[in-house]
C-alpha positions in Angstrom: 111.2 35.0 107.5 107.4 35.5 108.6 106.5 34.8 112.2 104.4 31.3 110.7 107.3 29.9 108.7 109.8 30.2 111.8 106.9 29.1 114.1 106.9 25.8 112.1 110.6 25.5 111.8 111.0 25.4 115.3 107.8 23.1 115.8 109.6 20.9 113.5 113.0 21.1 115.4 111.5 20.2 118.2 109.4 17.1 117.0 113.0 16.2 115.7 114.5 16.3 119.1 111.6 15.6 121.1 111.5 11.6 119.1 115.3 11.5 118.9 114.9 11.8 114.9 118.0 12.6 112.7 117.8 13.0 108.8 120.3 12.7 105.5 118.8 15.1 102.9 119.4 15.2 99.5 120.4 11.5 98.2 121.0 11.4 94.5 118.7 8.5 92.7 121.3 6.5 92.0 122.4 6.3 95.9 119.0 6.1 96.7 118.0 3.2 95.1 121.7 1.7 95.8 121.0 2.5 99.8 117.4 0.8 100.1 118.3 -2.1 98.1 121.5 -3.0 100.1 119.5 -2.6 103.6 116.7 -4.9 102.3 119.7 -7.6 101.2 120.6 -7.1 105.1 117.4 -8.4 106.4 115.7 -5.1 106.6 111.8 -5.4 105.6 110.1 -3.3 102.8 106.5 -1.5 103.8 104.7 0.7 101.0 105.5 1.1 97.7 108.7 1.0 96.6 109.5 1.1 92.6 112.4 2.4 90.6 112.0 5.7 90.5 110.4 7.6 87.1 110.7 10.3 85.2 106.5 10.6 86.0 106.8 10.2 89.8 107.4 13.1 91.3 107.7 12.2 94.9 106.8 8.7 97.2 107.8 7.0 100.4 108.1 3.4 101.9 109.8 2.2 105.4 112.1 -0.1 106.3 111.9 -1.7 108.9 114.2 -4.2 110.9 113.0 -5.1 115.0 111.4 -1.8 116.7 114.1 -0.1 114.1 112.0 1.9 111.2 113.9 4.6 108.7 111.5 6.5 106.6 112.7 6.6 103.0 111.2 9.9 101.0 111.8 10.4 97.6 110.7 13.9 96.1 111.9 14.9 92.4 112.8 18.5 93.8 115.3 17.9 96.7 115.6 14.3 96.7 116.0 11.3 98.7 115.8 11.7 102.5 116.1 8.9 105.3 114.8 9.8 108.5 115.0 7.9 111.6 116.6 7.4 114.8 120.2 9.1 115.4 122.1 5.6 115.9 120.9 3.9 112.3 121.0 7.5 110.1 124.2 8.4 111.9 125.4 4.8 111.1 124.1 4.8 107.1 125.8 8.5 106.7 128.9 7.6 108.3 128.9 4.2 105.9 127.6 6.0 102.5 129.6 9.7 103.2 126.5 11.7 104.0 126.2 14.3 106.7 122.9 13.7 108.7 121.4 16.3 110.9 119.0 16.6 113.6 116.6 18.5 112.2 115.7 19.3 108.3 117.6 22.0 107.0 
Protein backbone atom coordinates (compact mmCIF):
# COMPACT_ATOMS: atom_id res chain seq x y z
CA UNK A 1 0.00 0.00 0.00
CA UNK A 2 1.51 3.47 -1.08
CA UNK A 3 2.13 6.11 1.63
CA UNK A 4 -1.10 8.32 -0.26
CA UNK A 5 -3.60 5.42 -0.23
CA UNK A 6 -2.96 4.63 3.64
CA UNK A 7 -2.78 8.52 4.18
CA UNK A 8 -6.40 8.69 2.94
CA UNK A 9 -7.58 5.60 4.67
CA UNK A 10 -6.71 6.82 7.88
CA UNK A 11 -8.09 10.50 6.94
CA UNK A 12 -11.19 8.64 6.24
CA UNK A 13 -11.17 6.65 9.51
CA UNK A 14 -10.90 9.49 11.29
CA UNK A 15 -13.70 11.62 9.63
CA UNK A 16 -15.66 8.33 10.50
CA UNK A 17 -14.96 8.57 14.13
CA UNK A 18 -14.39 12.15 14.43
CA UNK A 19 -18.63 12.67 13.27
CA UNK A 20 -19.62 9.39 15.01
CA UNK A 21 -20.37 7.87 11.39
CA UNK A 22 -20.97 4.08 10.96
CA UNK A 23 -21.67 2.36 7.56
CA UNK A 24 -23.38 -1.11 6.03
CA UNK A 25 -21.62 -1.87 2.76
CA UNK A 26 -22.61 -3.93 0.19
CA UNK A 27 -26.58 -4.06 0.12
CA UNK A 28 -27.95 -6.23 -2.63
CA UNK A 29 -30.62 -4.20 -4.95
CA UNK A 30 -33.23 -5.96 -3.94
CA UNK A 31 -32.59 -5.07 -0.12
CA UNK A 32 -31.82 -1.81 -1.08
CA UNK A 33 -34.78 -0.76 -2.53
CA UNK A 34 -36.76 -2.97 0.13
CA UNK A 35 -34.71 -0.90 2.99
CA UNK A 36 -35.43 2.75 1.72
CA UNK A 37 -38.96 2.08 0.85
CA UNK A 38 -39.91 0.65 4.33
CA UNK A 39 -38.07 3.78 6.21
CA UNK A 40 -40.00 6.28 3.97
CA UNK A 41 -43.44 4.11 4.94
CA UNK A 42 -42.09 4.93 8.64
CA UNK A 43 -42.27 8.66 8.32
CA UNK A 44 -38.75 9.10 7.15
CA UNK A 45 -38.39 11.98 4.34
CA UNK A 46 -36.88 11.38 0.79
CA UNK A 47 -34.20 14.30 -0.44
CA UNK A 48 -32.55 13.77 -4.04
CA UNK A 49 -33.31 11.50 -6.48
CA UNK A 50 -34.42 8.38 -5.78
CA UNK A 51 -35.63 5.89 -8.80
CA UNK A 52 -35.58 2.15 -9.15
CA UNK A 53 -32.44 1.36 -9.96
CA UNK A 54 -31.31 0.54 -13.82
CA UNK A 55 -29.38 -1.42 -15.69
CA UNK A 56 -27.97 2.30 -17.25
CA UNK A 57 -27.30 3.90 -13.76
CA UNK A 58 -24.27 3.05 -12.65
CA UNK A 59 -24.15 4.76 -9.33
CA UNK A 60 -26.58 7.72 -7.33
CA UNK A 61 -27.48 8.83 -3.81
CA UNK A 62 -30.52 10.45 -1.96
CA UNK A 63 -30.96 11.01 2.02
CA UNK A 64 -33.39 10.21 4.32
CA UNK A 65 -34.06 12.13 6.70
CA UNK A 66 -36.39 11.89 9.88
CA UNK A 67 -35.77 15.06 12.86
CA UNK A 68 -31.91 16.04 13.02
CA UNK A 69 -31.59 12.12 11.98
CA UNK A 70 -30.03 11.90 8.11
CA UNK A 71 -28.71 8.34 6.66
CA UNK A 72 -26.95 8.74 3.36
CA UNK A 73 -28.17 6.10 0.92
CA UNK A 74 -25.40 5.34 -2.04
CA UNK A 75 -25.95 3.12 -4.62
CA UNK A 76 -22.93 2.22 -6.92
CA UNK A 77 -23.30 -0.75 -9.63
CA UNK A 78 -19.72 -2.07 -8.49
CA UNK A 79 -20.01 -2.63 -4.63
CA UNK A 80 -23.40 -1.77 -4.02
CA UNK A 81 -25.67 -0.12 -1.69
CA UNK A 82 -24.18 1.64 1.40
CA UNK A 83 -26.11 3.50 4.31
CA UNK A 84 -24.12 5.76 6.17
CA UNK A 85 -25.04 7.61 9.25
CA UNK A 86 -24.96 7.85 12.81
CA UNK A 87 -23.94 4.59 14.88
CA UNK A 88 -27.45 4.42 16.82
CA UNK A 89 -29.86 4.31 13.35
CA UNK A 90 -27.07 2.03 11.08
CA UNK A 91 -26.41 -0.11 14.11
CA UNK A 92 -30.32 -0.19 14.59
CA UNK A 93 -31.13 -0.93 10.48
CA UNK A 94 -28.18 -3.78 10.56
CA UNK A 95 -29.20 -5.38 13.59
CA UNK A 96 -33.11 -5.29 12.02
CA UNK A 97 -32.12 -6.35 8.25
CA UNK A 98 -28.84 -8.84 9.34
CA UNK A 99 -26.13 -6.61 8.14
CA UNK A 100 -22.82 -6.02 9.87
CA UNK A 101 -22.11 -2.20 9.99
CA UNK A 102 -18.74 -0.81 10.78
CA UNK A 103 -17.18 2.27 11.76
CA UNK A 104 -15.30 3.05 9.11
CA UNK A 105 -15.44 1.78 5.14
CA UNK A 106 -13.73 -1.24 4.70
Amino acid sequence: MSFFTLLGKKLTEFKYHYYGLFIIQEVPVDRFHSIISQYIERGWELSGEYNEIEDAISNWSCKLRKGTSTLDCVWDATIKGSFIGPQRIVCGLGQEFCFTANNAPQ
